[in-house]
VEXMARKOL-71444 format. One line per field, with one value per residue (C-alpha): residue number from 1; z, y, x. Coordinates in steps of 0.2 Angstrom, whole numbers, plus 5000, padded with zeros to 4 digits. Example, Ala and Ser with C-alpha at 12.3 -4.5 7.8 and 13.67 -1.06 7.14 Angstrom:
% residues 2
k <- c(1,2)
Z <- c(5039,5036)
Y <- c(4978,4995)
X <- c(5062,5068)
//
This chain:
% residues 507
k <- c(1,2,3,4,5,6,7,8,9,10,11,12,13,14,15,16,17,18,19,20,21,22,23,24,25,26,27,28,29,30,31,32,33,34,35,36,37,38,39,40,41,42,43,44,45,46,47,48,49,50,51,52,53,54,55,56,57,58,59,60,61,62,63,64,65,66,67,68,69,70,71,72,73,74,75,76,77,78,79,80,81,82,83,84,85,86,87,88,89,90,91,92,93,94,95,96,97,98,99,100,101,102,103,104,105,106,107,108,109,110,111,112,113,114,115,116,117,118,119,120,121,122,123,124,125,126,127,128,129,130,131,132,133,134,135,136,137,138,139,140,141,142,143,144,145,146,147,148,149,150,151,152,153,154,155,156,157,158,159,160,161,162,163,164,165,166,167,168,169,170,171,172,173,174,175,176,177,178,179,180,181,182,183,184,185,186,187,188,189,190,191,192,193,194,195,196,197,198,199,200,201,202,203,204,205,206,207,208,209,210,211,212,213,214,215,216,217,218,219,220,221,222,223,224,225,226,227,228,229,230,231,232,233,234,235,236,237,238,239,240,241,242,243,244,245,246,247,248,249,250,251,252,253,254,255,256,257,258,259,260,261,262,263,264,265,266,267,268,269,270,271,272,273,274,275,276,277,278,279,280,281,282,283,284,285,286,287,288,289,290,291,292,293,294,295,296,297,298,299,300,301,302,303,304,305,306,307,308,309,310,311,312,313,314,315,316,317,318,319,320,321,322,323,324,325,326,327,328,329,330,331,332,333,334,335,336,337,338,339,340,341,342,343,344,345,346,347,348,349,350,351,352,353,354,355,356,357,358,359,360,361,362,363,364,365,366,367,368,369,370,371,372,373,374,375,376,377,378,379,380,381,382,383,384,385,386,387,388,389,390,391,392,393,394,395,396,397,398,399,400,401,402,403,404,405,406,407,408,409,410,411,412,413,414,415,416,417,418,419,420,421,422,423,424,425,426,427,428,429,430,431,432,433,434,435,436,437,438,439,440,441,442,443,444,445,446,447,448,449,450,451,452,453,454,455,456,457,458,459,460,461,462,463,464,465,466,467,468,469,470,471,472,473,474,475,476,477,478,479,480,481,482,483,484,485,486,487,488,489,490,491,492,493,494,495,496,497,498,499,500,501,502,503,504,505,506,507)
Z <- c(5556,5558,5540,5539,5535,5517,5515,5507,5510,5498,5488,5490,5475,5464,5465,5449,5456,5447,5453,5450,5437,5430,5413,5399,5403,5418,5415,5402,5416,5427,5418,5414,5430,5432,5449,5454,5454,5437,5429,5434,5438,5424,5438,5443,5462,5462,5476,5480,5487,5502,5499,5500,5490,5473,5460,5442,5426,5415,5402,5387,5386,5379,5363,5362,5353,5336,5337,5338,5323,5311,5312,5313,5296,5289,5296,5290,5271,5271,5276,5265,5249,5254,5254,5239,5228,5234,5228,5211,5208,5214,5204,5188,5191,5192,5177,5165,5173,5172,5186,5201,5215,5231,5249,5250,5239,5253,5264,5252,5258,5275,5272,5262,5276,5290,5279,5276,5296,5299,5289,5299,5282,5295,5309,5300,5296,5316,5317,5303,5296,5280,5275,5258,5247,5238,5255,5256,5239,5245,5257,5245,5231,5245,5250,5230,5229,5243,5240,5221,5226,5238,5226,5213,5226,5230,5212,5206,5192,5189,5187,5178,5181,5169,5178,5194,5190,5181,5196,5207,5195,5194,5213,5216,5203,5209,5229,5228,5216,5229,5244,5236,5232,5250,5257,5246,5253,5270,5270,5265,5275,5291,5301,5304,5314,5328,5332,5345,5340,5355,5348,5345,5337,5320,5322,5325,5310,5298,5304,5305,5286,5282,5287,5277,5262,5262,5258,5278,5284,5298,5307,5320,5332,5345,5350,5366,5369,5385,5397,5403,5423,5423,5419,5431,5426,5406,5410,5417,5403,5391,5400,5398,5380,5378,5386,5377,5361,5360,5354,5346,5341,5348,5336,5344,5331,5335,5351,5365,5381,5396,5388,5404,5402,5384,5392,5402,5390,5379,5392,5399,5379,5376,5395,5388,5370,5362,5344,5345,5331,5334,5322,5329,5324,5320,5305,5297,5295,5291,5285,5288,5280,5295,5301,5319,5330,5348,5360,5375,5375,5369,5353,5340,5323,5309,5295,5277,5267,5257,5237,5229,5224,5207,5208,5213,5199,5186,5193,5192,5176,5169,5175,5167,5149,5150,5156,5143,5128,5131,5138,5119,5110,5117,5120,5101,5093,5107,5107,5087,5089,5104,5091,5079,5090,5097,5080,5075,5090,5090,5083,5088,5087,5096,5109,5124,5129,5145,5153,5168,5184,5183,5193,5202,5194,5175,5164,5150,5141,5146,5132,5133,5124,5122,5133,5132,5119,5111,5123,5141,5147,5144,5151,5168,5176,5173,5182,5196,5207,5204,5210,5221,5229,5240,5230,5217,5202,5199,5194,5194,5182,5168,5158,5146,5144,5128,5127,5119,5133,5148,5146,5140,5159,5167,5161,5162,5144,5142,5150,5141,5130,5143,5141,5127,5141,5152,5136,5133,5151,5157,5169,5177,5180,5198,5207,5213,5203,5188,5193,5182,5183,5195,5207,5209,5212,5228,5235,5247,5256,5260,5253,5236,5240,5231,5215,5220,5210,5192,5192,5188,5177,5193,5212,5229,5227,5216,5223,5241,5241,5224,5213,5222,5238,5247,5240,5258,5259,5245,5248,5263,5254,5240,5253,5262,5244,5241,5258,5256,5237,5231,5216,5227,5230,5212,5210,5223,5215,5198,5205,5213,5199,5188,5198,5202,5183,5181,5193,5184,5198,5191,5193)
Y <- c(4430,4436,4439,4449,4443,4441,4446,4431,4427,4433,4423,4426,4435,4423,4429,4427,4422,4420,4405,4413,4399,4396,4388,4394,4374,4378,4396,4388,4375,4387,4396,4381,4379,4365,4356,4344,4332,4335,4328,4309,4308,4320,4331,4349,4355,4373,4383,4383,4398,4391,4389,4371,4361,4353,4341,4349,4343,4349,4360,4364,4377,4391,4389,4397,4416,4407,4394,4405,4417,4402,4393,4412,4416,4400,4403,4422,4417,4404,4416,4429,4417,4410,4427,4433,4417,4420,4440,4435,4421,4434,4446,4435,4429,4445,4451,4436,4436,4455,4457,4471,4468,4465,4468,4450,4444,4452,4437,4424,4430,4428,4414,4405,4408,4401,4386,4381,4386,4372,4361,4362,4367,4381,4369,4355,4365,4367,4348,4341,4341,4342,4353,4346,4356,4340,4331,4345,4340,4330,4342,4357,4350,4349,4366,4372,4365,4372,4389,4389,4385,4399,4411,4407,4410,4428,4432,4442,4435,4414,4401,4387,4368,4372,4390,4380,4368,4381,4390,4375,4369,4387,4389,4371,4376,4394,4389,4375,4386,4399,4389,4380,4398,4405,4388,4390,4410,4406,4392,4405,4416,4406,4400,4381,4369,4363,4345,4334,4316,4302,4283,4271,4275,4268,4277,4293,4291,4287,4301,4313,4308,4309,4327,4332,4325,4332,4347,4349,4364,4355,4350,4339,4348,4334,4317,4306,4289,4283,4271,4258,4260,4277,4288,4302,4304,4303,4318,4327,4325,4328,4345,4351,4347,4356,4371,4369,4367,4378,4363,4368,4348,4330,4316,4299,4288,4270,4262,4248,4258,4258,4263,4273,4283,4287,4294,4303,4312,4316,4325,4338,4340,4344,4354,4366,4369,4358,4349,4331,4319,4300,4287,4271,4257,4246,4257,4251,4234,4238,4256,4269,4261,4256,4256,4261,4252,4253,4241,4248,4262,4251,4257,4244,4246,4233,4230,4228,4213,4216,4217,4224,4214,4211,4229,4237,4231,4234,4251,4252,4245,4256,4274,4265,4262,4279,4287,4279,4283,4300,4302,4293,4304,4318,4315,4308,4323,4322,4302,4305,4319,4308,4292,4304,4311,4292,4285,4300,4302,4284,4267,4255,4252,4269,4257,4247,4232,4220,4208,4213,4203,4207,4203,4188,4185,4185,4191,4205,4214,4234,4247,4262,4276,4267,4279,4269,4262,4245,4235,4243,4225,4217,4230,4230,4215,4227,4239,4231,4240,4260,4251,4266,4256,4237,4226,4236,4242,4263,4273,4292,4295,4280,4279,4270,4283,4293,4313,4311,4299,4308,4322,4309,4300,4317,4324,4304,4307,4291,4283,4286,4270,4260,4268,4257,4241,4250,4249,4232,4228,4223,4239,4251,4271,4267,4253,4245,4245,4234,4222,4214,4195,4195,4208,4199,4182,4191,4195,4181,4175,4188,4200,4194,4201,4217,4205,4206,4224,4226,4236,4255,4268,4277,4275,4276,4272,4285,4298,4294,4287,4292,4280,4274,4269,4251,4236,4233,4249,4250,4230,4241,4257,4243,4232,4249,4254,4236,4235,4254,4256,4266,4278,4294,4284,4284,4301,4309,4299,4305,4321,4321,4313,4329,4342,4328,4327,4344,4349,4336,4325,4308,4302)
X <- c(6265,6247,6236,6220,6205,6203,6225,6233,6252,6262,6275,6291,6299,6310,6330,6339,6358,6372,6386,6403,6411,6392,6393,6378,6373,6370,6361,6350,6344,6340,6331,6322,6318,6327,6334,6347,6333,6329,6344,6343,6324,6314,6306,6309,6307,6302,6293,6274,6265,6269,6287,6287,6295,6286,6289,6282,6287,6299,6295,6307,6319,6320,6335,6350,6347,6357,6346,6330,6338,6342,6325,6315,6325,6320,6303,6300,6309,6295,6282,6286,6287,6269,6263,6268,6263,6247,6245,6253,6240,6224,6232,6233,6218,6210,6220,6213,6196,6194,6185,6184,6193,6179,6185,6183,6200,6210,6209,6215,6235,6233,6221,6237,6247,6237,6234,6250,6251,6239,6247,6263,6270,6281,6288,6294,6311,6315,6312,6324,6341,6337,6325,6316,6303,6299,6294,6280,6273,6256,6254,6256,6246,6230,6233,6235,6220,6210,6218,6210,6193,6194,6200,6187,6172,6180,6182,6166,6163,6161,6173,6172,6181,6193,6197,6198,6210,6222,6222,6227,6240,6248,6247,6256,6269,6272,6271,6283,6295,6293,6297,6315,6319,6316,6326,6338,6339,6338,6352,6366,6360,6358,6373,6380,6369,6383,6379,6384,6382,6379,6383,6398,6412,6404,6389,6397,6409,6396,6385,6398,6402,6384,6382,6395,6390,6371,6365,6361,6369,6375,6392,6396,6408,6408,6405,6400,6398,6389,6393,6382,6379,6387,6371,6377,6393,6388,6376,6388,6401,6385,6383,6401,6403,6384,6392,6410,6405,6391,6380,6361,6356,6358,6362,6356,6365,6362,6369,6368,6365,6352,6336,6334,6350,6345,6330,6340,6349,6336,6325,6339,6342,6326,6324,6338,6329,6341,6336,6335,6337,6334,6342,6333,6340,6325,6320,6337,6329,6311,6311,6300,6284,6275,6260,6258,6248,6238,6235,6229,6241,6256,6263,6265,6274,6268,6280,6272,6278,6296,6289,6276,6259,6250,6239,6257,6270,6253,6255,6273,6276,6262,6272,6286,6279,6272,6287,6300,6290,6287,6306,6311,6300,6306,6323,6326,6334,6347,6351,6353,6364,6374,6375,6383,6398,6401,6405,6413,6426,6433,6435,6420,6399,6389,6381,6389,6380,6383,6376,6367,6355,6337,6322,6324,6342,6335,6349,6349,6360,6359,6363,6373,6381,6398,6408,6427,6438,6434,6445,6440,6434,6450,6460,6449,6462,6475,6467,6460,6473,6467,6449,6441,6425,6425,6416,6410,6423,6424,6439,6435,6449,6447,6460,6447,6435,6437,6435,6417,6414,6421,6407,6394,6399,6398,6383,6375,6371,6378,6363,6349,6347,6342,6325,6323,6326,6315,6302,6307,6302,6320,6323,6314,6314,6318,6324,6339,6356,6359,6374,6385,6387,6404,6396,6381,6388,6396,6379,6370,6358,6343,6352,6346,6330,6333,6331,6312,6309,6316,6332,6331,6340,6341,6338,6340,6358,6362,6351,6357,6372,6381,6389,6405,6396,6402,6394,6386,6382,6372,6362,6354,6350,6340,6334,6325,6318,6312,6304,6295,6291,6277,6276,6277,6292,6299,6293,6302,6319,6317,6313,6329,6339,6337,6347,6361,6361,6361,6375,6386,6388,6383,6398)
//
């Protein structure tokens, strides 16, 4: 073929063909512009203007429409909730300044909303399973922050410190209320997350049970293990069950496979605009407080000491002082009203007392809100047999537990005494769970290093993993809060304590 001066050849025009049988695997792929090669190697041969043959990298796919409507909802609900905290808070502040709106506070809205865009305060959602307001809260304090400065320099008139401050703790407050609200909207309105999960048959079970159990709305709807030497055939089956099952995320639970084969299967995931969740299995023995590292392009992951310092359990012991007192001032009335019903209700003292393990295996007697008859430790051979959890003893329906005690035990009334150990320095708000004597003496070797922190009214066991979890179970959830501990930490637990209260669930 002859070409003119200054004519350049013209590409051909792309086809769109569609294979009689095709799966929607196989029409998500395509339209990712993805070949044969693409599958077991991690490039895409396309056409150049040539129409030679390429190798380009693979770029991810486009998500399935459900996908794109359930993480826009969640995205617009977000938007929208934004938006309005921040016209409520100028108009307020306009109100109780009684100044003239300028031109100028128009731009505080949008100017709220690409902030929180900067922040990544409108992706995190489309990332992870769970989607948590209170793991925003650093993030959203700095922006409250920022977003009260902002407003007080629009405002006509001055603003003093004090005006400043009021404006960011009213912005934090109203934001985050806004933001559970619009999840909390989003999530009944949006449609089940369908997951595959990829891992042993142990891993798959205990995510599987997991999901179920979290206030994700997510459920696994099928399952793959791989098989070591077989990559081909594993992406192949990985691609049926994708287009069977109509999967939107990947779950890659822990597993021994070919590092390369796991590679594999996350790039077509990700190449067909899948979700991909990683579980590694090294953050199961050192937890997420790391610090990464670079040594000349090599990541590196250095794991902090297991324990807190001298500065740390000052600082710890200081938030628990505080916390107790005000929570015994406050909460007087209540305990008094509580002490009344106990002795009222049945034969016995209002308090329970037992001897529990403390810090480094010290013991001390807890005190509760006597919740069974007078006899419930002698009866507890006899009913060794109704026991609902290995290594631990829980019966959900205790035939010890009196009437006033059942709703004490429900509503975890029952707990609040042990503020006065928390006072008294033998617990803490947050930390691993008291044991008695016989439940300790089953624990050994390093997993006595939960013994490091004081032991909490409430923690990571109960928040996480609710009251009747296996005893091993529970000596990893400690041994992660051990290892991790800060006060954002304890925060977050307490935080997250209330509404499990609330909801009655304590038990």
């Amino acid at each position: 073929m002859q070409i003119n001066d200054g004519e350049r050849p013209r590409p051909p025009r792309a086809m769109t063909t569609t294979t009689v049988g095709e799966g929607r695997f196989e029409r998500r792929v395509r339209r990712a512009g993805i070949g044969g090669r693409a599958l077991r190697g991690g490039l895409a041969e396309r056409l150049d203007g040539t129409g030679a043959v390429c190798a380009a990298p693979i770029e991810e796919g486009r998500r399935a429409p459900r996908t794109l409507v359930r993480e826009g909802l969640h995205r617009r609900a977000l938007i929208v909730a934004d938006a309005l905290v921040a016209a409520f808070i100028v108009a307020a502040a306009v109100v109780v300044s009684n100044d003239q709106v300028g031109w100028a506070i128009l731009i505080a809205e949008p100017a709220m909303v690409v902030v929180n865009k900067a922040a990544g305060l409108y992706e995190r959602d489309e990332l992870v399973l769970q989607k948590s307001t209170l793991e925003e809260t650093p993030v959203l304090a700095q922006v409250s922050a920022l977003f009260a400065l902002l407003v007080s320099q629009l405002l006509p008139g001055s603003v003093g410190l004090s005006g400043v401050l009021l404006l960011a703790v009213a912005t934090f407050a109203f934001l985050f209320t806004g933001r559970v609200a619009a999840r909390w909207i989003a999530r009944r309105l949006a449609t089940v997350e369908r997951c595959m999960v990829i891992g042993d048959e142990a891993s798959i079970a205990t995510v599987s049970a997991k999901l179920a159990s979290s206030p994700a709305k997510a459920a696994v709807v099928t399952s793959m293990r791989l098989h070591p030497g077989e990559g081909r055939d594993d992406v192949a089956s990985f691609r049926e069950q994708v287009d069977r099952h109509q999967v939107d995320r990947v779950v890659i639970a822990p597993l021994e496979s070919d590092p390369t084969e796991l590679l594999e299967i996350v790039r077509v995931a990700k190449a067909i605009g899948l979700r991909v969740s990683l579980i590694p299995r090294l953050l199961e023995v050192v937890g997420s407080a790391v610090a990464f590292d670079q040594l000349d392009g090599l990541t590196v992951l250095a794991v902090r000491s297991a324990g807190l310092g001298r500065s740390s359990r000052a600082l710890k012991r200081t938030f628990d002082i505080v916390g107790s007192t005000v929570a015994i001032v406050l909460l007087a009335p209540l305990m008094l009203g509580i002490a009344v019903a106990v002795r009222c209700s049945s034969r016995g003292p209002v308090f329970f007392r037992q001897v529990r393990v403390g810090r480094h295996g010290r013991r001390f007697e807890i005190i509760k809100f006597r919740s069974m008859v007078c006899d419930a430790e002698a009866m507890k051979a006899s009913l060794a047999h109704l026991n609902e959890t290995q290594g631990l003893f829980k019966i959900r329906s205790d035939p010890r537990v009196t009437k006033v005690g059942r709703v004490l035990r429900r509503s975890c009334l029952d707990e609040l005494p042990q503020l006065f150990n928390v006072w008294r320095g033998d617990m803490s708000l947050v930390g691993p769970r008291p044991l008695v004597t016989d439940e300790d003496a089953k624990i050994t070797g390093l997993d006595r290093s939960r013994l490091r922190l004081t032991p909490g009214m409430t923690g990571p066991w109960q928040v996480l993993g609710s009251a009747r979890i296996p005893l091993q179970e529970m000596l990893a959830i400690d041994y992660l809060y051990v290892a991790n501990w800060s006060l954002w930490t304890d925060v977050k637990l307490l935080l997250r304590t209330i509404p499990l209260v609330l909801s009655r669930a304590g038990l």
